[in-house]
VEXDREN-2710 file (C-alpha; in Angstrom, 1 decimal):
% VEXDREN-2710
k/r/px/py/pz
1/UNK/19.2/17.1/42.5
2/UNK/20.6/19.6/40.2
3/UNK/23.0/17.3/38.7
4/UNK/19.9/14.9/38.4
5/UNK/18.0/17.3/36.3
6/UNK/21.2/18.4/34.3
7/UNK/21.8/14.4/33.7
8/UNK/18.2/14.0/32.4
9/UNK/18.5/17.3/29.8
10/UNK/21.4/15.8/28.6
11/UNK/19.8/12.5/27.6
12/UNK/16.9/14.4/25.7
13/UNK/19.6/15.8/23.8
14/UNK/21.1/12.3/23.4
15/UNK/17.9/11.9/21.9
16/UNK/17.5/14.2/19.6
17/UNK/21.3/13.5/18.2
18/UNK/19.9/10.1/17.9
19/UNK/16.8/11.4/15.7
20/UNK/19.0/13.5/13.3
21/UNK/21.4/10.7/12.9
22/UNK/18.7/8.3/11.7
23/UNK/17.0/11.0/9.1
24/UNK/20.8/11.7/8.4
25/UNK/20.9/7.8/7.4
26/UNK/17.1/8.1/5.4
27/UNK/18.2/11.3/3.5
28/UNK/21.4/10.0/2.4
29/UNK/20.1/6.8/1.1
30/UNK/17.0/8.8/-0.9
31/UNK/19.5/10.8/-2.5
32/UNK/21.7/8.3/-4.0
33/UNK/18.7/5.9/-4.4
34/UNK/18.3/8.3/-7.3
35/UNK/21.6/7.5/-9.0
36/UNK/21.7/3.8/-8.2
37/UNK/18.0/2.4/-7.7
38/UNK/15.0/4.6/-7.1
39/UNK/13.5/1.6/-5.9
40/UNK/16.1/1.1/-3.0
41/UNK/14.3/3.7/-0.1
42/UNK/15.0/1.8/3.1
43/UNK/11.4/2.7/4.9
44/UNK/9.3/1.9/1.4
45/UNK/11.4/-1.9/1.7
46/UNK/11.3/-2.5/4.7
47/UNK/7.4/-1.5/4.4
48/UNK/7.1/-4.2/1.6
49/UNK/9.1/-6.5/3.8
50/UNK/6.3/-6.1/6.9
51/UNK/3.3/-6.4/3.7
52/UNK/4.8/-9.6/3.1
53/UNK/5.3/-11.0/6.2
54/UNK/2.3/-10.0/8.0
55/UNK/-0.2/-12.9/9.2
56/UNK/-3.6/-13.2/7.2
57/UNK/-5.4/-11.8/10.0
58/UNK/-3.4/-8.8/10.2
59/UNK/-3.9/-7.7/6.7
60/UNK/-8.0/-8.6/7.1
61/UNK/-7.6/-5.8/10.2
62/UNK/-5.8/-3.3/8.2
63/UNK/-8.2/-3.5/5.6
64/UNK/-11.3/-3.4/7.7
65/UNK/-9.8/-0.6/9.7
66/UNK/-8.2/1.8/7.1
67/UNK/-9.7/0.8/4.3
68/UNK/-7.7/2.3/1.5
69/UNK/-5.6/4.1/3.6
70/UNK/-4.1/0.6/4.9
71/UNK/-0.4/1.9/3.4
72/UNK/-0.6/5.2/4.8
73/UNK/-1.2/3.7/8.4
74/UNK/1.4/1.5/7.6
75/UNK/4.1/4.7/7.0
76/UNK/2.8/6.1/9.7
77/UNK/4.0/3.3/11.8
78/UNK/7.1/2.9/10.5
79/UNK/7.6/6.7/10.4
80/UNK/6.6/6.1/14.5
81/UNK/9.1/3.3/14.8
82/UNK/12.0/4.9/13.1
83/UNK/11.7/7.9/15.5
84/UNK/11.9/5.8/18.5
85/UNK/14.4/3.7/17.4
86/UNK/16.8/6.5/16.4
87/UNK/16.2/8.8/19.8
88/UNK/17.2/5.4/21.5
89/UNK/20.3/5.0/19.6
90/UNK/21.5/8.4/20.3
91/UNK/20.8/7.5/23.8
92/UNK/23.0/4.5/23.7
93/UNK/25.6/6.3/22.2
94/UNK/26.1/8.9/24.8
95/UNK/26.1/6.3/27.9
96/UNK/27.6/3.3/26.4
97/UNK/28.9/4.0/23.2
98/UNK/29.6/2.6/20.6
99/UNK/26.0/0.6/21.1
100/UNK/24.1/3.8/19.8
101/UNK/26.4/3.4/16.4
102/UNK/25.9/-0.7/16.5
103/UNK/22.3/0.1/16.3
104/UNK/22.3/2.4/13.7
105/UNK/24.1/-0.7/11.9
106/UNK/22.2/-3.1/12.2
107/UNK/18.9/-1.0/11.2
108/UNK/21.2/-0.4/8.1
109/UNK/21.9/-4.0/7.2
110/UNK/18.0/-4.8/8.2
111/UNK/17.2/-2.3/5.2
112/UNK/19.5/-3.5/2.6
113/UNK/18.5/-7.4/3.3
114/UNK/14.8/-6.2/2.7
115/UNK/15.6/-4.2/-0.4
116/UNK/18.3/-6.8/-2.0
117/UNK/16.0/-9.3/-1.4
118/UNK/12.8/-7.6/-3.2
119/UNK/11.6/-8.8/-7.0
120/UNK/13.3/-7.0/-9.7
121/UNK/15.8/-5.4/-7.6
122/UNK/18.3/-3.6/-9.7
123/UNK/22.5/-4.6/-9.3
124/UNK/23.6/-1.2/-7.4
125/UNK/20.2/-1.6/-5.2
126/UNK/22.4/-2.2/-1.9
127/UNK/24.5/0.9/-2.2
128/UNK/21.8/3.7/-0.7
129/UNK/21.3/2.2/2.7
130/UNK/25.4/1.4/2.9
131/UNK/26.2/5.1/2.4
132/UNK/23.1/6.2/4.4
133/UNK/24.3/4.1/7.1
134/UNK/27.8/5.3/6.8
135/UNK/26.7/8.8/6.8
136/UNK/24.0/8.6/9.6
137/UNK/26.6/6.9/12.1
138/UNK/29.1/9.5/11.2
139/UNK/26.7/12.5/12.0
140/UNK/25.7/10.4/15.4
141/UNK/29.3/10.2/16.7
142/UNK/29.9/13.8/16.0
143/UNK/27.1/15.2/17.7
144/UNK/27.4/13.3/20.8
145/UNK/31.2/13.8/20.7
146/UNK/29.9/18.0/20.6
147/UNK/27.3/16.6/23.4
148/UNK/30.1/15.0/25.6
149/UNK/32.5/18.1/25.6
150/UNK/28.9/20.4/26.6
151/UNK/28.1/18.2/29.4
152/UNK/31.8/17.5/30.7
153/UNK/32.2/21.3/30.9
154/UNK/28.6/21.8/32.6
155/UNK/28.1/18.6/35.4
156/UNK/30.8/19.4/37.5
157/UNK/29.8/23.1/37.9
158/UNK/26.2/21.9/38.6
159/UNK/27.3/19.5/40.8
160/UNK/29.0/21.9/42.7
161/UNK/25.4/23.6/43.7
162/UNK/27.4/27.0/42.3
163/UNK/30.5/27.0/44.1
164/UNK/33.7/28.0/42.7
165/UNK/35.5/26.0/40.3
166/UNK/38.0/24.8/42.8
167/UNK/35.5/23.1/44.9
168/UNK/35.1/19.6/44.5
169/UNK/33.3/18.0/41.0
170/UNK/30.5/15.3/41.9
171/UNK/30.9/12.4/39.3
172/UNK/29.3/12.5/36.1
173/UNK/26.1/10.5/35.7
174/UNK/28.4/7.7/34.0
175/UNK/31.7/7.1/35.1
176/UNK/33.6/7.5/32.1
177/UNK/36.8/5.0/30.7
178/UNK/40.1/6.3/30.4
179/UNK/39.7/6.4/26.3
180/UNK/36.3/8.0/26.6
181/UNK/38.0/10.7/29.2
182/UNK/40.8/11.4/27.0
183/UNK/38.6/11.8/24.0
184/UNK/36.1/14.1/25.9
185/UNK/39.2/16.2/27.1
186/UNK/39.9/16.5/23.8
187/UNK/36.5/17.6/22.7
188/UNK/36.6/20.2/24.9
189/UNK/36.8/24.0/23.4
190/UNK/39.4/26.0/24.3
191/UNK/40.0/30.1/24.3
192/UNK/43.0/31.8/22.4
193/UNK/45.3/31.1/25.2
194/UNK/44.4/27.7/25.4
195/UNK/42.6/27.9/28.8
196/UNK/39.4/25.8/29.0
197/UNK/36.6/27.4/26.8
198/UNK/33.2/28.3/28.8
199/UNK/30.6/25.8/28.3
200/UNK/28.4/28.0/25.9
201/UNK/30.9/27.4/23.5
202/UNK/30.4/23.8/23.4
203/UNK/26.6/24.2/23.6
204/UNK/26.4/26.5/20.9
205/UNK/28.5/24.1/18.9
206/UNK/26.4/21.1/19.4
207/UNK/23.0/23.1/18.6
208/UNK/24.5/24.9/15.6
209/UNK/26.0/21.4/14.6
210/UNK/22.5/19.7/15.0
211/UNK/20.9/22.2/13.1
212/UNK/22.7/21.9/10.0
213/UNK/22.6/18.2/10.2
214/UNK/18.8/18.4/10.5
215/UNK/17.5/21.0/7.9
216/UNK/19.8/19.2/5.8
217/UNK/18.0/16.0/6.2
218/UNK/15.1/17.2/5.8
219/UNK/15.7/19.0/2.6
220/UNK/17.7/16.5/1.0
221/UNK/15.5/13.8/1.8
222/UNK/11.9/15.4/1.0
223/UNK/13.6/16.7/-2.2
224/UNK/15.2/13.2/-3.0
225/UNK/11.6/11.4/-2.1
226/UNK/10.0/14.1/-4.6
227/UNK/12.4/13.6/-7.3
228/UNK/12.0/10.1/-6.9
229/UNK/8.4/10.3/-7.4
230/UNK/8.4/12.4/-10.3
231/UNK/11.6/12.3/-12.3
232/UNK/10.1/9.6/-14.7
233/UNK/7.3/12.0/-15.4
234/UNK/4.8/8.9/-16.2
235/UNK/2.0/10.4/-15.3
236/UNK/2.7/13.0/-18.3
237/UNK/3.4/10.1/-20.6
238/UNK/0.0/9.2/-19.4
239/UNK/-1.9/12.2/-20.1
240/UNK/-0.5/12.4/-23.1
241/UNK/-0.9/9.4/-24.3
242/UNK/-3.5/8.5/-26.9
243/UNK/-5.3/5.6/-26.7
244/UNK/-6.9/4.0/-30.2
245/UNK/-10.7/3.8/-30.7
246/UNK/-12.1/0.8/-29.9
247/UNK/-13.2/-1.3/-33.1
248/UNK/-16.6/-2.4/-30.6
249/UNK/-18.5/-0.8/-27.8
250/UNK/-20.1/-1.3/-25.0
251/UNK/-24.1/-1.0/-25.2
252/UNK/-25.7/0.6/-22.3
253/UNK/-29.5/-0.1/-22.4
254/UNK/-32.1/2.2/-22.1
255/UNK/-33.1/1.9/-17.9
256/UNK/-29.5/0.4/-17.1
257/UNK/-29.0/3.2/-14.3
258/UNK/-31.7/4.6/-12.2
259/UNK/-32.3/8.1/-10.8
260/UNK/-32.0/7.4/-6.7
261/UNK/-29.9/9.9/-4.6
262/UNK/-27.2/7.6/-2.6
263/UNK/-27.1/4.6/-4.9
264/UNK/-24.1/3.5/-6.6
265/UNK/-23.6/4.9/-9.5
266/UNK/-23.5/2.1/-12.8
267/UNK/-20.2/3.4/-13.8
268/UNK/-17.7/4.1/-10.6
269/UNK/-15.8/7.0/-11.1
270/UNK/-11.9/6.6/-11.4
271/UNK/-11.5/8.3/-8.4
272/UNK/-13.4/6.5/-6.4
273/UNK/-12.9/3.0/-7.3
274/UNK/-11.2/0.9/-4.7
275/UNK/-7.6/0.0/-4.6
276/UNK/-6.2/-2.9/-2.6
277/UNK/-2.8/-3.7/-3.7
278/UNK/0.6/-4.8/-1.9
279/UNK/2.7/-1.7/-3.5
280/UNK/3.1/0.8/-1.0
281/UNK/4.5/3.4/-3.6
282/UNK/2.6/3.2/-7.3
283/UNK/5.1/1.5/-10.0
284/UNK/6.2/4.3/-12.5
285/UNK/6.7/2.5/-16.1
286/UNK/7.3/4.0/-19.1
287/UNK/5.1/1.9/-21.5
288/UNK/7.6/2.7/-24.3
289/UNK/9.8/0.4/-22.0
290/UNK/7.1/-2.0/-21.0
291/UNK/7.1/-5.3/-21.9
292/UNK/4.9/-8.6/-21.0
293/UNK/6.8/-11.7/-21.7
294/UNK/4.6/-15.3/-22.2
295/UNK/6.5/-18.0/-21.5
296/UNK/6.3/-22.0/-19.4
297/UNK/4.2/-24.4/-20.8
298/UNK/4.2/-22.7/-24.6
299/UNK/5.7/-23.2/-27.6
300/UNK/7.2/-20.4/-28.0
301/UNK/8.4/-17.1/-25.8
302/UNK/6.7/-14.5/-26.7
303/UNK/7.5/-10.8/-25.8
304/UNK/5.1/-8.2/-26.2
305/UNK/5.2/-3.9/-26.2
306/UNK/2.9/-1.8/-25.7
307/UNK/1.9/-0.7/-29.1
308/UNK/2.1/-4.7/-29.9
309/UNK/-1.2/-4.6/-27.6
310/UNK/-2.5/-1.9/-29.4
311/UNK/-2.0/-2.8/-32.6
312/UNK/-4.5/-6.0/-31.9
313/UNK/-7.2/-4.1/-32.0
314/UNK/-9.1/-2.8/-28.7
315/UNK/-12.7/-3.8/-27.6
316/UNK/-14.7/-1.8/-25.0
317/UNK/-15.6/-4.1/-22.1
318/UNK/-18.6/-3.6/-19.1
319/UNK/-17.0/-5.8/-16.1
320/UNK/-17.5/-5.9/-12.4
321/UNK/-14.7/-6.5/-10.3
322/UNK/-14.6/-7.4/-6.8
323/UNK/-11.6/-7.6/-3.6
324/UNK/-11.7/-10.9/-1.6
325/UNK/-11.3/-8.4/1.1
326/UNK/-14.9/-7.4/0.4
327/UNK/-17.0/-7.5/3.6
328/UNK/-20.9/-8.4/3.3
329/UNK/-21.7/-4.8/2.6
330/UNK/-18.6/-3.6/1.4
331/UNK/-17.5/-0.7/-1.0
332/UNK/-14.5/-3.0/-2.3
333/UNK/-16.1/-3.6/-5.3
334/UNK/-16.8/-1.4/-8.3
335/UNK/-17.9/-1.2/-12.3
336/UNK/-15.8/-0.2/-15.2
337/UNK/-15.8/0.1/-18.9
338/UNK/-12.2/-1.5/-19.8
339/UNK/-10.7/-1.2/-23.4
340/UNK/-8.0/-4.1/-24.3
341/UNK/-7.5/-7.1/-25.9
342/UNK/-8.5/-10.9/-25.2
343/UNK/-6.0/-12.7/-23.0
344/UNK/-7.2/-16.0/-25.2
345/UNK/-5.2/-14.3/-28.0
346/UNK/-2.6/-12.9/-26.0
347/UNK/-1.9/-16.7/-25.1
348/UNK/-2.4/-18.4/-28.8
349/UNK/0.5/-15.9/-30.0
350/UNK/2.6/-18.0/-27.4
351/UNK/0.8/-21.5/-28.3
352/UNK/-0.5/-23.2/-24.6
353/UNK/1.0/-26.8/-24.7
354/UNK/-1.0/-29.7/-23.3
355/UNK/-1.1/-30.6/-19.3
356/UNK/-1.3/-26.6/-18.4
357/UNK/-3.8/-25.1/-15.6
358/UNK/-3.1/-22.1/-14.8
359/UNK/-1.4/-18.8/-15.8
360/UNK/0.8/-17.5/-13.3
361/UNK/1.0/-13.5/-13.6
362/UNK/4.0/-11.2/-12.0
363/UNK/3.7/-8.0/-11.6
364/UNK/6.8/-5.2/-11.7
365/UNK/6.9/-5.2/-8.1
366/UNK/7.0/-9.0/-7.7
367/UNK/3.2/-9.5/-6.4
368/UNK/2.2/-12.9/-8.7
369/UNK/-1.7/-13.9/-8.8
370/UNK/-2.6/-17.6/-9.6
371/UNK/-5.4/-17.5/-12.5
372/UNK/-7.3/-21.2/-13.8
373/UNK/-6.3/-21.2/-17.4
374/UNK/-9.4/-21.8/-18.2
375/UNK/-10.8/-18.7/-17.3
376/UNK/-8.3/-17.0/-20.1
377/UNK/-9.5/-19.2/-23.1
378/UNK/-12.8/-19.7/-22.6
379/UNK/-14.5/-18.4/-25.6
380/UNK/-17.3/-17.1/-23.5
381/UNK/-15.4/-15.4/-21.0
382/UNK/-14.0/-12.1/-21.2
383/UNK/-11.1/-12.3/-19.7
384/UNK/-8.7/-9.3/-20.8
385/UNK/-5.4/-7.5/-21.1
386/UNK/-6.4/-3.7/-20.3
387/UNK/-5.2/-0.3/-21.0
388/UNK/-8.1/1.8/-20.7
389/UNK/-10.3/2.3/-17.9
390/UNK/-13.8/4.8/-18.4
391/UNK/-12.4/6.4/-21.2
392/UNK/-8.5/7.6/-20.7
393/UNK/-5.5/5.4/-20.1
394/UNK/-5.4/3.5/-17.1
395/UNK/-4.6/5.3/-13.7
396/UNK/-1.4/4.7/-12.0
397/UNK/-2.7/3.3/-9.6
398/UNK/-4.7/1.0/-11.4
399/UNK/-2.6/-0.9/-13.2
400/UNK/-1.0/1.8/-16.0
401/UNK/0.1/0.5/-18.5
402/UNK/-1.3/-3.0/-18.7
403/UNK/-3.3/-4.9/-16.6
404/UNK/-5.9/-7.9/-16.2
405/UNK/-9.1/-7.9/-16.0
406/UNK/-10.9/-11.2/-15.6
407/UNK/-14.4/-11.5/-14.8
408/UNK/-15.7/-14.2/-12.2
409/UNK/-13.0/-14.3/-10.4
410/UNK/-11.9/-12.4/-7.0
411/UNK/-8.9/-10.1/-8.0
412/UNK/-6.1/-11.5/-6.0
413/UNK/-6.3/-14.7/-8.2
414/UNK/-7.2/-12.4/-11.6
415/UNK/-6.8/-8.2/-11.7
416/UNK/-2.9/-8.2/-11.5
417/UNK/-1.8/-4.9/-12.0
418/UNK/1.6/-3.6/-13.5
419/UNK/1.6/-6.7/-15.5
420/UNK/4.8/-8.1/-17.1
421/UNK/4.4/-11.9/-17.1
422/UNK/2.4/-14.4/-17.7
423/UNK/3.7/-18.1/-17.1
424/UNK/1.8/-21.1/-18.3
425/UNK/2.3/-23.5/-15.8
426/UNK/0.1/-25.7/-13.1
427/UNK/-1.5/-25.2/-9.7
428/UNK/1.1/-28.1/-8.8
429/UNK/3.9/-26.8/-9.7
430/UNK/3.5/-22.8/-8.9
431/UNK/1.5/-20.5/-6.7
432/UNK/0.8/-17.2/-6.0
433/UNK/1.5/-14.6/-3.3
434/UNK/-1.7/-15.1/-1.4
435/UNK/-2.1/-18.9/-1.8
436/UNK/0.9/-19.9/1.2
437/UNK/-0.9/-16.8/3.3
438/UNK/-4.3/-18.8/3.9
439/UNK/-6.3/-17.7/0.4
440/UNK/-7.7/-20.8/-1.9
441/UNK/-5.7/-20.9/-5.2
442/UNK/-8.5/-20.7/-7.2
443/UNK/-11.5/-18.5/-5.9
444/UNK/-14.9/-17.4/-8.3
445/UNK/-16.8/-14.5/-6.8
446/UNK/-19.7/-15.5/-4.5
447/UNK/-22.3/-13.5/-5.6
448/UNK/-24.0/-10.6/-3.2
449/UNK/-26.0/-7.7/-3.3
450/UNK/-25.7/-4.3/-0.8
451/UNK/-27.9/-2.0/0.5
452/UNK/-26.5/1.3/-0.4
453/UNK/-29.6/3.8/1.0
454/UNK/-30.8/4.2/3.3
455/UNK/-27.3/4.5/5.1
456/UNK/-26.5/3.0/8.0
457/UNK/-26.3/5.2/11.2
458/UNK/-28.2/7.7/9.1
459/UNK/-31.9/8.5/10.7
460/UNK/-34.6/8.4/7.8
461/UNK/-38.1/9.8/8.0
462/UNK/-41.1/8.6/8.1
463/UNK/-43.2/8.2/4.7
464/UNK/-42.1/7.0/1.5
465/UNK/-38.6/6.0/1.0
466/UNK/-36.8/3.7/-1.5
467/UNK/-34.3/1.0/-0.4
468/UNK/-32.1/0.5/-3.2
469/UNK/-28.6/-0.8/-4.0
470/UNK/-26.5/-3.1/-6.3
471/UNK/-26.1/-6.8/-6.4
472/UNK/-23.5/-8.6/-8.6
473/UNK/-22.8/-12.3/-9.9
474/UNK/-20.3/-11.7/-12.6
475/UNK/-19.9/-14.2/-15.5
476/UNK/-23.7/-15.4/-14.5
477/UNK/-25.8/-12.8/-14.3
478/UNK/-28.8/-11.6/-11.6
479/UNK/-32.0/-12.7/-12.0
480/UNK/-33.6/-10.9/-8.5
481/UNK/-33.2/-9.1/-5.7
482/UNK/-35.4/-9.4/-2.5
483/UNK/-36.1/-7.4/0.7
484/UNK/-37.6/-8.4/3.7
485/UNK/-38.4/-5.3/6.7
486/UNK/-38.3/-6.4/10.2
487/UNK/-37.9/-10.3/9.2
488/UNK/-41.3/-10.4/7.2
489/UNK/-42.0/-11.6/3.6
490/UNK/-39.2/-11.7/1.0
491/UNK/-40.5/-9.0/-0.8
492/UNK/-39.2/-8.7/-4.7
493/UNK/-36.9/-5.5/-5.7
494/UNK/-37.3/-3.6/-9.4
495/UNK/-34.3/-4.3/-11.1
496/UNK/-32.3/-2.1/-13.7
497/UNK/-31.5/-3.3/-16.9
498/UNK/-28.5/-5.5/-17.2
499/UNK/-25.6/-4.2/-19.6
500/UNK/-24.6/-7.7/-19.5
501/UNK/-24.1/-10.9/-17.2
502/UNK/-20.5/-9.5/-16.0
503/UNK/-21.6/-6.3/-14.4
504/UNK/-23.4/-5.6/-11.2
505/UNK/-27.3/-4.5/-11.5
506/UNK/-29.1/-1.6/-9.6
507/UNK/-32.4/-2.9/-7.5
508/UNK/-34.5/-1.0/-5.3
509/UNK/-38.6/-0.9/-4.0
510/UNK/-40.3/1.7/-2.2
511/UNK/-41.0/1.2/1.7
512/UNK/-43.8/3.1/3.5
513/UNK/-41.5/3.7/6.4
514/UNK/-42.7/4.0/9.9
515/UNK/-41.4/5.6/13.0
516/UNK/-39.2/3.0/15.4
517/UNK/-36.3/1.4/14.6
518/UNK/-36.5/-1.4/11.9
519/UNK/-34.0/-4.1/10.0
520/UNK/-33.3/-4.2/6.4
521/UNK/-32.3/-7.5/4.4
522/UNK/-31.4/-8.1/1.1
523/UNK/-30.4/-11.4/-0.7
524/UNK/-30.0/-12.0/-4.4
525/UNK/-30.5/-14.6/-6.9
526/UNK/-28.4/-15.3/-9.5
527/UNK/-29.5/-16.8/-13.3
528/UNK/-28.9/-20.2/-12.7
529/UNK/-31.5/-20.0/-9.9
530/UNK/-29.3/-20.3/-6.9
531/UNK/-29.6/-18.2/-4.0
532/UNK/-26.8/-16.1/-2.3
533/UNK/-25.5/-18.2/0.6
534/UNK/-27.2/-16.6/3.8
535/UNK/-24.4/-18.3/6.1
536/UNK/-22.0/-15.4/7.2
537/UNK/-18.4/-16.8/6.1
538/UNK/-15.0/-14.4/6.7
539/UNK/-12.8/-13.0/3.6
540/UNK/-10.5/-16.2/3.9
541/UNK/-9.6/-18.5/2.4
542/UNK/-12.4/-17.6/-1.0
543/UNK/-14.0/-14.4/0.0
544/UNK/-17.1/-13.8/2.5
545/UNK/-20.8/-14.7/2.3
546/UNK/-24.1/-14.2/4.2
547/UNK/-27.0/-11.5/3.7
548/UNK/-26.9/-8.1/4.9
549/UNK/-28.7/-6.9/7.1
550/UNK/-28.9/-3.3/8.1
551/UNK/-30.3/-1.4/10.8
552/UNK/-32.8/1.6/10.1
553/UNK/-33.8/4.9/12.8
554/UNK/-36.8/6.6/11.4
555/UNK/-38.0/9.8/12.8
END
């Protein structure tokens, strides 16, 4: 029983060897991703490897579940998975070695296939997990060579139930071969004399080893990651950056945003716009680097800088835009004043030749987003190239320096971020990231409206209350918003005024609320007199429909 127990320590500690090889491995490659390709961090690849390869329904889950925080659950399980994976190679080294290495190798070659293979990668991109690899198996052996020579020098005296060290030995838990003897006779320490050490020295060796391989992993690698982060200092670029006035702006009209505590505000906040994007780390670019090249079906290439987008002349914009992700109800859709220039001219500098349909746009990190070309040169459409978002230079997160903005349209097909290409080409001969993973190439926004107060789950009471929220039909416009309590009489909402047919509205009417429990709906119609589909549809393939209906406790 006590050589049981001994046996079982021992395989912890297997474990933990296991753990420091594999952040051994992650630190290593972090720290030379930093002379070779910041880009080439084995969990952020292989993270971008599992985005890409995830089924539709997956992603719809991770969305509805974590919201924003979709990439940060995502870590989290890798993080999760790593750990596991390395305490199981440790323990495969120590009882049939060299699997525990094998595995460590493989992981290794898993992260350099998913970070060669990602867009943009940069020549040297596969050195990091190499060396990482090289490292982190080299650490592993070592400490479970120090763990061998402690347990080879411990087992037989526990066996022995504390009998002399002439009695006897009982077996080790795994019967070692004749190599794997040698080398842990050789492991063993040994005194001034040359007589067997006692086993504390081994111990002390393996924890004093594993120690030093840890902290050093840990320092290196949170150091490397932070460095990594930060060593372009964009977001100083950015703050220091100054953007041109705008030759036009945007006129907000008397009544546009009304006074009610828990409605949407008529300009989101930066902060609190929504973000649904495939990067798991924000690009860092240096728009004194940035370029935007137009080419495919044009007459000419055309590469663009940054200040060759300035000096076009910026124009404030109001637009809406919405996620296809957007539940009925949902907060993944928000209102902006953009500054940038038209796409239509981007696209003349280039000259669009005949039998073109759509644009295809790239982002840096390889994410491409199918766009009708029609939507970029209609004259009365405001399709854009932005750089400013509510006043100051886009965030980073957000698209900085240069993104779309094209109104009507859901954003995978239209709101690329990070741009850098736009290719002229046709729905026949390209698509987009999200068109082979279930989505409609082409997808215009189903108008909707939301309830934003009262909340749901939220207990109101009794007396006079508004109902109020925000309804949206970008590129047409909303002409009314109704309510009905209970599944009575569509009852007309007071609408704000309109900055323009490409932003949402704010609606709301005041309900003599009684005690009970009571449901709230809300449907919109849009200018061209069509009402919002009532049928519930889900996000795929174009984005979902139906009314909301919401649920209200009053006291």
């Amino acid at each position: 029983m006590a050589q049981r127990s001994s046996g079982k320590r021992f395989i912890a500690w297997a474990a933990l060897a296991g753990l420091i090889g594999g952040a051994v491995f992650l630190a290593t490659a972090e720290v030379f991703a930093l002379v070779f390709a910041r880009a080439a961090s084995p969990i952020l690849a292989v993270g971008g490897f599992v985005i890409d390869i995830v089924p539709q329904p997956f992603k719809e889950f991770a969305i509805a579940t974590f919201g924003e925080n979709d990439k940060v659950a995502l870590l989290a399980g890798l993080g999760l998975a790593v750990v596991i994976a390395s305490a199981i190679a440790g323990i495969l080294q120590l009882v049939r070695p060299p699997l525990g290495v094998i595995a460590l190798v493989i992981a290794g070659a898993l992260s350099t296939a998913a970070i060669v293979t990602r867009a943009g990668v940069q020549p040297l991109a596969f050195v990091p997990p190499v060396l990482g690899t090289i490292v982190g198996s080299f650490i592993l052996v070592l400490l479970i060579r120090r763990l061998r020579a402690w347990r080879g020098s411990v087992l037989p005296a526990t066996a022995s139930g504390g009998k002399t060290a002439d009695a006897p030995a009982t077996p080790p838990i795994t019967k070692p071969t004749p190599t794997e003897a040698a080398k842990a006779k050789g492991a063993k320490a040994t005194t001034a004399d040359g007589t067997p050490a006692p086993a504390g020295i081994d111990r002390r060796r393996f924890f004093v080893l594993t120690a030093i391989a840890g902290a050093s992993a840990v320092i290196v690698g949170v150091a490397s990651r932070a460095v990594s982060m930060t060593v372009s200092s964009v977001e100083s670029i950015r703050d220091a950056l100054k953007i041109p006035s705008p030759r036009s702006t945007v006129t907000v009209p008397e009544g546009a945003e009304l006074d009610i505590p828990g409605l949407s505000k008529l300009f989101t906040p930066n902060k609190d716009f929504y973000r649904v994007d495939t990067a798991l780390t924000v690009p860092s670019i240096d728009p004194e680097t940035w370029r935007l090249v137009i080419d495919g079906m044009v007459d000419q290439r055309v590469e663009m800088s940054f200040q060759d987008i300035l000096d076009m002349g910026l124009d404030e914009y109001a637009i809406t835009l919405t996620c296809v992700s957007n539940e009925v109800g949902g907060e993944l859709v928000g209102n902006a004043k953009w500054l940038g220039v038209p796409l239509r001219d981007v696209l003349k500098k280039a000259g669009v030749k005949s039998g073109a349909d759509m644009v295809l746009s790239k982002s840096v990190d390889g994410y491409t987003a199918s766009t009708p070309l029609s939507a970029l040169t209609d004259d009365n459409l405001d399709a854009i190239l932005a750089v400013a978002m509510n006043g100051e230079p886009l965030p980073l997160e957000h698209g900085f320096p240069v993104r779309m903005v094209v109104p009507g349209l859901y954003g995978y097909v239209s709101a690329t971020k990070w741009l850098t290409e736009l290719k002229v080409t046709t729905f026949a001969a390209d698509e987009a990231y999200w068109t082979p993973r279930g989505y409609s190439a082409e997808a215009p926004i189903k108008f909707s409206s939301r309830v934003d107060t009262p909340k749901i789950g939220e207990a109101v009471a009794a007396g006079k209350i508004p109902i109020a929220g925000v309804a949206w039909a970008q590129s047409v416009g909303i002409q009314s918003v109704e309510v009905s309590i209970d599944n009575g009489d569509w009852v007309p909402a007071t609408l704000s005024a309109p900055i323009n047919d490409d932003t949402w509205v704010q609606w709301f009417m005041e309900w003599d609320a009684t005690p009970g429990t009571h449901y709230v709906a809300v449907r919109a119609i849009n200018k061209n007199g069509d009402l919002q589909i009532e049928d519930r549809a889900p996000i795929a393939p174009d984005g979902s429909s139906g009314w909301q209906r919401s649920l209200v406790r009053v006291n």
